[in-house]
C-alpha positions as CSV (number, residue, x, y, z in Angstrom):
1,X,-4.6,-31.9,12.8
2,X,-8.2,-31.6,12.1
3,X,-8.4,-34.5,9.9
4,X,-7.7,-37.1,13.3
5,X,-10.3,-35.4,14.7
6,X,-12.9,-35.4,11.9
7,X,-11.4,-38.7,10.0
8,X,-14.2,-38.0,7.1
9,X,-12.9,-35.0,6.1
10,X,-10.3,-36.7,3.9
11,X,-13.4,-38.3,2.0
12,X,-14.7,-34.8,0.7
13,X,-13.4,-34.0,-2.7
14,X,-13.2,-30.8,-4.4
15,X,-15.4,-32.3,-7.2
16,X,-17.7,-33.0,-4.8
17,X,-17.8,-29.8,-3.2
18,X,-18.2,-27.8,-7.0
19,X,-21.1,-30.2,-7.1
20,X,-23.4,-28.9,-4.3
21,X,-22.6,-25.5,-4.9
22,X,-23.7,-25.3,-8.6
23,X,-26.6,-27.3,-7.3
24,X,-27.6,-24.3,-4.6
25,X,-26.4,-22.1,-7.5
26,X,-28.9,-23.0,-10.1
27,X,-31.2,-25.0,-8.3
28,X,-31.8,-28.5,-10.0
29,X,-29.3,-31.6,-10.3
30,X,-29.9,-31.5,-14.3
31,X,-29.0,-27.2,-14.5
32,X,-25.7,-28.2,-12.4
33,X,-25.3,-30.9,-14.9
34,X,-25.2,-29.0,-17.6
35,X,-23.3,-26.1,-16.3
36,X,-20.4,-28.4,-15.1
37,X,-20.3,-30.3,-18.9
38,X,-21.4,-33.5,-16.6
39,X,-24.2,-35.9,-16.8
40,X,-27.1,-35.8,-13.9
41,X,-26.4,-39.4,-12.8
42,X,-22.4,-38.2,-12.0
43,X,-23.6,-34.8,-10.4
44,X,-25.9,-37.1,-8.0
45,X,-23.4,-39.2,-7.5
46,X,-21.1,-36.6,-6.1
47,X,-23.9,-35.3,-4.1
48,X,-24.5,-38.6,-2.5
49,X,-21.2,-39.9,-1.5
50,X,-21.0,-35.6,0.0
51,X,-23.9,-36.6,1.7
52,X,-22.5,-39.8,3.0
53,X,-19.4,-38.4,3.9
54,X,-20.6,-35.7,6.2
55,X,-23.9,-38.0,7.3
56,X,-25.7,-34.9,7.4
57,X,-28.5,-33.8,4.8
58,X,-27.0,-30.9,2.9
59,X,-30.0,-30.5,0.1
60,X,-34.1,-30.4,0.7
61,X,-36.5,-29.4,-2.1
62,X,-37.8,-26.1,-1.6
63,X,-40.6,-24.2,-3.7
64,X,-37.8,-23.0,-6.2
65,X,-36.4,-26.1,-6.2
66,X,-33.1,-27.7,-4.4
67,X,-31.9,-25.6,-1.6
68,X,-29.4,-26.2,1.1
69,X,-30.1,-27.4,4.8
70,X,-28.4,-25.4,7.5
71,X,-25.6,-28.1,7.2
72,X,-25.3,-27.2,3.4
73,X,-25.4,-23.4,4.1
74,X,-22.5,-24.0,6.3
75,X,-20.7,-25.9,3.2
76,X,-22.0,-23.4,0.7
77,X,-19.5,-20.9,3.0
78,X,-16.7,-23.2,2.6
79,X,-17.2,-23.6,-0.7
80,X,-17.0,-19.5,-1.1
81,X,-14.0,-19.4,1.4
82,X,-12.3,-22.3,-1.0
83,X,-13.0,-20.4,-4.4
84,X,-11.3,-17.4,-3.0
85,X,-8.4,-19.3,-2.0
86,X,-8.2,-21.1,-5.3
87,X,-8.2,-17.7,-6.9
88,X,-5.5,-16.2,-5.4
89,X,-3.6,-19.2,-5.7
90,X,-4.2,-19.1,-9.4
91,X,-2.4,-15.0,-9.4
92,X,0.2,-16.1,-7.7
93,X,0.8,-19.4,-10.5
94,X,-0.2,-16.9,-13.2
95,X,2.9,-14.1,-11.5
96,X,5.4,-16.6,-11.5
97,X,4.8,-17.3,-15.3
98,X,6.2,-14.1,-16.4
99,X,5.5,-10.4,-15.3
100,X,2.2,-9.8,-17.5
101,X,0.3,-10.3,-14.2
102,X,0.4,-10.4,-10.7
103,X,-0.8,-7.8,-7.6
104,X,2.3,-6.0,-6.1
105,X,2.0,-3.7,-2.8
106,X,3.5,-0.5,-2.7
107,X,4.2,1.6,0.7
108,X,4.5,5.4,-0.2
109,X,5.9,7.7,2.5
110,X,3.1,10.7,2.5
111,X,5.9,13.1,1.3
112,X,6.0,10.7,-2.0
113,X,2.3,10.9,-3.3
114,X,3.5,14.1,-4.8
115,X,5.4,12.4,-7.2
116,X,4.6,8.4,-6.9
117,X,1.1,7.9,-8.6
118,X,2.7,9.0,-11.4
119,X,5.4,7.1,-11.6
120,X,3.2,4.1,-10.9
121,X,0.3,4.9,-13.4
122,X,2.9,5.3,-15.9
123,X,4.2,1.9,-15.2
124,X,0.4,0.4,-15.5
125,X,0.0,1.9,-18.7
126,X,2.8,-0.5,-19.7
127,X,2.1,-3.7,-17.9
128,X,-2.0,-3.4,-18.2
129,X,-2.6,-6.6,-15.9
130,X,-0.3,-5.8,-13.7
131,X,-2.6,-4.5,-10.2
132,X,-0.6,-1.8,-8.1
133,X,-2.0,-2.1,-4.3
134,X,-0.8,1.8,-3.5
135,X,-0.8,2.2,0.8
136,X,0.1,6.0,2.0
137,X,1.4,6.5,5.3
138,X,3.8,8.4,7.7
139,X,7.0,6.6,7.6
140,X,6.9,5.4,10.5
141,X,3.4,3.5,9.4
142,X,5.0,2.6,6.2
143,X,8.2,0.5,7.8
144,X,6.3,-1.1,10.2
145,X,4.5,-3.2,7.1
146,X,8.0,-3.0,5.3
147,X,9.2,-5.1,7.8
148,X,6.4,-7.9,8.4
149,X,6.8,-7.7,4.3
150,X,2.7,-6.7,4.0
151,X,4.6,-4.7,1.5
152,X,6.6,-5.5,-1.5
153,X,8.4,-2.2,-1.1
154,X,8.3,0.8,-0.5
155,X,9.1,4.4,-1.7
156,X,10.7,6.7,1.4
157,X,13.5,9.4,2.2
158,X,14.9,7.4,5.2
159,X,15.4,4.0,5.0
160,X,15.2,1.9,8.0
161,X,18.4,0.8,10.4
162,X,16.3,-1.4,12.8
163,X,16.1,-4.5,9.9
164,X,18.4,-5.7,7.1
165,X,16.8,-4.0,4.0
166,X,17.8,-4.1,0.3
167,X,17.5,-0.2,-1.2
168,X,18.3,1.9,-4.8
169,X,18.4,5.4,-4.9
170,X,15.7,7.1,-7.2
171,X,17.0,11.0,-6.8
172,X,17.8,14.3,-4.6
173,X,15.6,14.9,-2.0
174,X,16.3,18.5,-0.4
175,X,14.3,20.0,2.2
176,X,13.6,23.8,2.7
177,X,12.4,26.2,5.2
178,X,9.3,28.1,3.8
179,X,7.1,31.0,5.0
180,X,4.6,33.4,3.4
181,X,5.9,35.6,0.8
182,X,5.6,38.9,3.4
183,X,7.0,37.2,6.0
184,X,9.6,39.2,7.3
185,X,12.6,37.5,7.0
186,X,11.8,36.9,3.1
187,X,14.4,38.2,1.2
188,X,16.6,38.4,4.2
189,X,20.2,36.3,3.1
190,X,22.3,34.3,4.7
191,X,19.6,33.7,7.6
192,X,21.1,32.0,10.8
193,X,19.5,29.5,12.4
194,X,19.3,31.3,15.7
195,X,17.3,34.1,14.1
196,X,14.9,31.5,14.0
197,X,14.1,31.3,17.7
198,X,11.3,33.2,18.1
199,X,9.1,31.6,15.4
200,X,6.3,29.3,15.2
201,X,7.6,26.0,14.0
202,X,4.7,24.2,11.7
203,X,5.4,20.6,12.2
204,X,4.4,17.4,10.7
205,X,3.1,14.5,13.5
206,X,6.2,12.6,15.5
207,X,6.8,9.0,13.2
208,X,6.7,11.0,10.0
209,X,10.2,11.4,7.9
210,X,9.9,15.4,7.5
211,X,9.5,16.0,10.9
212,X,13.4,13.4,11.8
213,X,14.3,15.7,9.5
214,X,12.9,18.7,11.5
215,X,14.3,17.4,15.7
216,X,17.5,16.8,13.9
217,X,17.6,20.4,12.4
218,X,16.1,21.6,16.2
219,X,18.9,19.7,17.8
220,X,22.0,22.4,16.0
221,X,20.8,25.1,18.3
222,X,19.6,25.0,22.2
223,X,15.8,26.4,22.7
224,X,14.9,26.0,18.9
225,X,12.1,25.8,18.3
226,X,10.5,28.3,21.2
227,X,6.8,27.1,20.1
228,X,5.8,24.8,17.7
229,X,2.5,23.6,16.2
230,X,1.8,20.0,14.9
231,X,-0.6,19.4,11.7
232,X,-1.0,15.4,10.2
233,X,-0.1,16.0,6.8
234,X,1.7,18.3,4.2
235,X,-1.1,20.3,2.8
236,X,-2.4,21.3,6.1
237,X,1.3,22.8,6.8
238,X,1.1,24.7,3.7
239,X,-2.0,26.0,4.1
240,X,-1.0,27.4,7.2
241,X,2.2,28.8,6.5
242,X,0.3,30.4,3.0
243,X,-1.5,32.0,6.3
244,X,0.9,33.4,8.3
245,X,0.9,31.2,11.1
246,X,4.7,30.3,11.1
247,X,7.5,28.4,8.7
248,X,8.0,24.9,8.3
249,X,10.7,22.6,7.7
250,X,8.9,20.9,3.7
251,X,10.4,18.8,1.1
252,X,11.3,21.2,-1.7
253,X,9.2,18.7,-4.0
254,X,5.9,19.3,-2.0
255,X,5.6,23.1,-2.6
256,X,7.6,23.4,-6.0
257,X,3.7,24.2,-7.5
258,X,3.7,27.0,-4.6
259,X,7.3,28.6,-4.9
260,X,6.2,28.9,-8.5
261,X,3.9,30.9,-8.0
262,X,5.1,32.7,-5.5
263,X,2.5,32.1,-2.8
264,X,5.4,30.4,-0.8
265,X,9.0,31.6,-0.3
266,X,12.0,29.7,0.8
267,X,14.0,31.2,3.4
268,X,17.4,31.3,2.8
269,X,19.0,29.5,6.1
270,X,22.4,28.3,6.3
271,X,22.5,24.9,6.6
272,X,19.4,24.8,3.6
273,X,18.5,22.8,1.9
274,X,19.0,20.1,4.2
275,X,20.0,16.8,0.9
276,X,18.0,13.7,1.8
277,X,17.7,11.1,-1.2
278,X,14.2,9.0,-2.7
279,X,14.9,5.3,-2.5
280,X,12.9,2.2,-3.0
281,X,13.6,0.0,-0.1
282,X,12.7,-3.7,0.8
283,X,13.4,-6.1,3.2
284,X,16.4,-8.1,3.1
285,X,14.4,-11.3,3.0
286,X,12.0,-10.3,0.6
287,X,11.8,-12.3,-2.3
288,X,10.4,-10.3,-5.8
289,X,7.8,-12.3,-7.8
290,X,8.8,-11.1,-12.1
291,X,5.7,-8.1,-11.3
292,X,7.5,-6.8,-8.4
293,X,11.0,-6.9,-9.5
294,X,9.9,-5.5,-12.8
295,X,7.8,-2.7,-10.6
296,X,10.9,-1.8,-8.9
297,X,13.2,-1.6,-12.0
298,X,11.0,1.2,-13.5
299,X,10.4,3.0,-10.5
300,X,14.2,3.1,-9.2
301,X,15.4,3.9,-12.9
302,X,12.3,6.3,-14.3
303,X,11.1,8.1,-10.5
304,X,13.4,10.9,-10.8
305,X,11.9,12.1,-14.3
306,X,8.4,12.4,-12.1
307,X,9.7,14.4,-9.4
308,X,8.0,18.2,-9.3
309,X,10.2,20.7,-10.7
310,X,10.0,24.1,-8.6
């Protein structure tokens, strides 16, 4: 404990310490007096038994008037560290009143930003003081702060099996085989997966839901895929596909815009659409402050109406 080893800590008091810094703050005992609603005798009172406490001058007058020593800089830190502290302290009081307020942390699964913000920015629009924290990520990313509970919860297609979690299913979550609309196995029916060998596989980065999606598809037939590519994120696949460089195992819901308007085709494979659910997902041991669990009501029961329509 610090406080054997530096007995006259226990002597400083937060009044004390709110004190000095509106001292440094405005300069002059009698400004700090006023600011604090206190009289200038009390506000030098607090600075000398401070001063007495640490036995260190904290306060020298300077041309602009009181400043601190490079003891009272050193407190003038504390002080800052302290007020941040306090602050958050006060969120967390204010959360457990009710779910007006609070900060809750959301993982989304990079798949899910095509349909999450919304969901979440329609849920702000209803509880104003309620702060979102929004972190994207492959899922892999995504359950590693799922399970040291960084996050309140998170949105994903695969919930995890290494840890105890709690989860709700939002909707359907299909995937698809695209390619560009002249490839030529558009319009072909009925396509077998083994007609698929000789294609260039567009696939997301290893840790990444689409792509367990995709070695689990690879894993039906022996030598599939002959050659492969590997792109970090969704929009890059489509991109590529859009240019002819091969198909891609995709969540229908990221290229419903696309398939619209026909700059995309889904190939039809047996065995497609592969059905994968949305679910919210938190750790067993989690425990929802009224913003959180209020959060996860709205997305579990309204995310489906926010999912892209192809």
């Amino acid at each position: 404990m610090k406080e054997k080893l530096y007995p006259w800590l226990r002597l400083i008091t937060l009044k004390q310490m709110r004190g000095f810094e509106a001292v440094v703050n405005v300069g002059s005992v009698s400004a700090a007096a006023r600011e604090l609603h206190l009289t200038p005798p009390a506000v030098s009172l607090q600075l000398r038994d401070l001063e007495q406490a640490i036995a260190i001058p904290l306060l020298e007058r300077g041309e602009s008037g009181m400043v601190p020593t490079r003891a009272g800089r050193e407190l003038y830190g504390l002080t800052q560290e302290i007020n941040e502290v306090m602050g958050r302290f006060a969120e967390n009081i204010t959360e457990m009143k009710g779910i007006d307020h609070g900060v809750v942390s959301v993982g989304v699964v990079s798949t899910a930003r095509y349909f999450a913000p919304m969901v979440l920015a329609e849920f702000t629009k209803i509880y104003q003081d309620i702060k979102v924290q929004l972190q994207v990520g492959n899922r892999d990313a995504t359950m590693e702060k799922l399970e040291s509970m960084e996050l309140d919860f998170a949105i994903t297609g695969l919930p995890p099996e290494h840890f105890e979690v709690k989860k709700e299913f939002i909707s359907k979550h299909p995937q698809i085989i695209i390619a560009a609309p002249d490839h030529a196995l558009a319009g072909n029916r009925r396509i077998s997966l083994t007609d698929l060998k000789n294609e260039t596989f567009l696939l997301r980065e290893p840790g990444s839901g689409t792509r367990s999606v995709t070695d689990k598809l690879f894993s039906r037939v022996k030598g599939l895929p002959k050659t492969g590519l590997e792109f970090g994120s969704n929009e890059t696949i489509k991109q590529a596909v859009m240019a002819g460089m091969g198909i891609a195992v995709i969540s229908a819901h990221t290229v419903a815009a696309e398939l619209r308007e026909r700059r995309l085709v889904a190939l039809d494979v047996r065995g497609t659409p592969i059905n994968r659910k949305w679910f919210v997902v938190k750790h067993a041991n989690k425990r929802f402050l009224p913003s959180a669990q209020a959060l996860w009501n709205f997305v579990a029961r309204n995310g489906k109406h926010y999912l892209p329509q192809s």
